[in-house]
Every structure is written in structure tokens, then in C-alpha cells.
C-alpha angles and dihedrals in degrees: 000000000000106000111191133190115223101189090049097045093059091043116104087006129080116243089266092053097044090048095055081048096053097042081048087057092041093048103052094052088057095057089044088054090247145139132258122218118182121198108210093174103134105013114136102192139356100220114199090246081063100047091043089057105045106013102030102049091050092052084053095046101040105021122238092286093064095041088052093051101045101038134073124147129223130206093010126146125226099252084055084050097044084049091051102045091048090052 
């Protein structure tokens, strides 16, 4: 399993450059046949430059099945889910 920390992955990087980290991450657990958990504890917002980056090119890349069956999220409120199911 593949545990990744939301608010330290944006800090230090701009919302473009922590996207293409986090689909990197994603990525590579799902070649390895692992789980992604994202910690969403302390985010404040999830801007669309973020979610195209991460989300969205996986979606492209490995298709909503995949993304349903890797990804769970831990520690995220339900504006950040309703943001997240709408995108």
C-alpha cells in the first residue's frame, strides 16, 4: 500500500508540479499491483490545476475501474468528497 500525504506533497511545489508527483506516486502502485491511500488531513482546497494533474491523468491513463478499485482516501471532509466526486 502506497500512503500518501496530501498536505506535504503541495508544500514547496505549485498545484501543476504536485499533481504530476502525485499521478507519479499513483502510477507506480498501480504497476506494482498496490493501493493508494490519500491523506487528505489538512488540505484546504483541491484547485483544478491539482486534480488535472493527479486525478485526471490517471483517469485518462487507467480508465475509472482502476481508479475505483486503487484509491481510497483517509481523513477527507465532505466538501473535499463532494469535490472529488463531482470532478
Amino acid at each position: 500500500m502506497c500512503k500518501v500525504d496530501i498536505k506535504s506533497l503541495l508544500e514547496g511545489r505549485n498545484y501543476p508540479e504536485a499533481g504530476d508527483a502525485l499521478f507519479e506516486m499513483m502510477k507506480d502502485s498501480v504497476e506494482a499491483n498496490e493501493r493508494v491511500v490519500l491523506n487528505m488531513e489538512g488540505v484546504d482546497s483541491l484547485p483544478s490545476m491539482f486534480l488535472n494533474a493527479s486525478i485526471g491523468r490517471y483517469l485518462e491513463d487507467f480508465g475509472n475501474d482502476s481508479l475505483r478499485g486503487k484509491l481510497s482516501f483517509e481523513k477527507i471532509t465532505a466538501q473535499q468528497a463532494a469535490r472529488i466526486k463531482v470532478y
